[in-house]
C-alpha positions in Angstrom: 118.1 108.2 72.7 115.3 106.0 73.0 111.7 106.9 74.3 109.1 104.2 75.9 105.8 104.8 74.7 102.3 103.5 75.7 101.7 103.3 71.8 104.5 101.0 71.6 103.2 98.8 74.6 99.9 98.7 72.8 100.5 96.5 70.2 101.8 93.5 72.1 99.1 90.9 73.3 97.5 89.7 76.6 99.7 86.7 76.4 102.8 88.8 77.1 103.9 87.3 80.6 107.5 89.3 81.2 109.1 92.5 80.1 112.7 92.7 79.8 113.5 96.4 78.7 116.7 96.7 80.8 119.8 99.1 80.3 117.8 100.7 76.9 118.3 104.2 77.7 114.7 105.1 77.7 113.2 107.7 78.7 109.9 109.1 80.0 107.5 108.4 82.3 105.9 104.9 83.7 104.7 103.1 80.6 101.3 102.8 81.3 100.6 100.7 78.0 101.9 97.8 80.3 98.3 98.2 82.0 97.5 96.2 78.3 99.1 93.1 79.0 96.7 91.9 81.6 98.5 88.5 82.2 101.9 90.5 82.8 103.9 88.6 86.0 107.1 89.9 85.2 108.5 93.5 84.7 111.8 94.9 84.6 112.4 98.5 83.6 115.8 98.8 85.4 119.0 100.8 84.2 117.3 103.0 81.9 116.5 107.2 82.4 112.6 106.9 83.3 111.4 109.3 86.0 108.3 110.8 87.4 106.2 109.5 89.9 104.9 105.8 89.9 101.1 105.6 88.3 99.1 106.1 91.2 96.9 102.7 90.0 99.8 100.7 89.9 98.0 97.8 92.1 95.7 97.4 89.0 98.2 98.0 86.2 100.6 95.1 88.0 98.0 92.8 89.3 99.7 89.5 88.7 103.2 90.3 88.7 105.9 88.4 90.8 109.2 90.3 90.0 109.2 94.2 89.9 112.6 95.5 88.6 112.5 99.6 88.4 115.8 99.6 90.0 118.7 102.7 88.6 116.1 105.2 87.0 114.9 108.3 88.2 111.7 108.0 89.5 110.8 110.1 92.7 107.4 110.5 95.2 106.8 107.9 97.3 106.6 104.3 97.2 103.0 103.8 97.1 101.2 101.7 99.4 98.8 100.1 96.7 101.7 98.2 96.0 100.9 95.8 98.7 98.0 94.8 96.8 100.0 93.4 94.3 99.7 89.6 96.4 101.5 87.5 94.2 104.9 89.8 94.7 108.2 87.7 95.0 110.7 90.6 93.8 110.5 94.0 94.0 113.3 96.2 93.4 113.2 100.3 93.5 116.9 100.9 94.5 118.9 103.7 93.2 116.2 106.3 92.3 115.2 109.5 93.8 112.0 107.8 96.1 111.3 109.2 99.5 109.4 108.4 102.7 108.6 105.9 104.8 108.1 102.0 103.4 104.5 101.4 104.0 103.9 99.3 106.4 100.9 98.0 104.2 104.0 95.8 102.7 103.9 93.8 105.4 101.1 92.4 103.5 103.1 90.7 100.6 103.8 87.6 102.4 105.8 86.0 99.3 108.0 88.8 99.4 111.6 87.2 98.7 113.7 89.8 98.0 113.2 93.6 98.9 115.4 96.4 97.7 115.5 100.4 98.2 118.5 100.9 98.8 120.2 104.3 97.6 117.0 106.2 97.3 118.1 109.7 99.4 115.1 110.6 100.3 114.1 107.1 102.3 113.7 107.6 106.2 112.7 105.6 109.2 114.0 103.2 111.5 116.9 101.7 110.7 117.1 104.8 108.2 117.6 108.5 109.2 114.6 109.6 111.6 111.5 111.2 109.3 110.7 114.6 109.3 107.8 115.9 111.7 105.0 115.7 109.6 106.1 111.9 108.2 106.9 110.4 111.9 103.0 109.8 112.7 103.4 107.0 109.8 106.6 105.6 110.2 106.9 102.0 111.7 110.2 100.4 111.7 111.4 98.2 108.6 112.0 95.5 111.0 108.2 95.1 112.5 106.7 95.7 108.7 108.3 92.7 107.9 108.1 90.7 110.6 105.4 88.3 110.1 107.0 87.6 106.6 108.9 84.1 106.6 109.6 84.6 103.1 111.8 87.4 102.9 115.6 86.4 101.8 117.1 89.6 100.8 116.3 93.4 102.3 118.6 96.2 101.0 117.7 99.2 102.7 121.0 101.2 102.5 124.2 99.6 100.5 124.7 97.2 103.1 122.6 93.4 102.8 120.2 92.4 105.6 119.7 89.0 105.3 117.3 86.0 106.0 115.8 86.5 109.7 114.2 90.3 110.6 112.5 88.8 114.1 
């Protein structure tokens, strides 16, 4: 068993531009020593055990990055709107965890989006997804119209199934 540790994050430098720590087996929360490498554009966490909720700063801890890969770990709450700050966004993967809610439809903001993915997260709802409880319907606007205005998204997995190219 392997644990990720801010103190292990810590010692690498600001000129660290991608993380690659995939299929690891770690464990343990977001590793917030990534908030260190300040010129970080590229992240992938994917197929390892990490869980918890995403940092709720994670707009300033990923300010750069283009590809976000925290695809098959366990990491539940929602998938937070400051995320749409992150501008420069071409990839971002959060399939196969335990994330619920609606997607924000502040994404509709990341206009370089290429490839979106939340698929096989149980607790997703929304149009085209399973209608949202009650006290979530005020917020949720279809997949479909968050996306709309975005030209650049190839790739949407929302459920197993691909949606692809054209969302108009």
């Amino acid at each position: 068993m392997q644990y990720l540790h801010g103190n292990a994050l810590r010692r690498l430098t600001l000129t660290v531009l991608n993380i690659k720590l995939l299929e690891l087996g770690l464990k343990g929360q977001f590793p917030r020593g990534v908030e260190n490498c300040t010129s970080l554009i590229g992240l992938d966490l994917s197929s390892n055990q990490l869980s918890g909720t995403l940092p709720h700063n994670i707009d300033k801890i990923l300010s750069f990055v283009t590809s976000l890969d925290l695809s098959f770990n366990i990491f539940l709450g929602l998938i937070l709107p400051k995320l749409s700050n992150c501008s420069y966004m071409n990839v971002l993967k959060l399939d196969n965890n335990q994330l619920s809610g609606n997607i924000p439809a502040e994404f509709n903001q990341l206009t370089r989006l290429k490839t979106f993915s939340v698929a096989n997260n149980p607790g997703h709802c929304g149009y085209p997804l399973k209608p949202c409880p009650p006290i979530s319907r005020k917020k949720s606007v279809s997949v479909a119209r968050v996306f709309k205005s975005n030209d650049e998204l190839q790739q949407l997995r929302l459920r197993v199934r691909l949606i692809s190219s054209c969302l108009t």
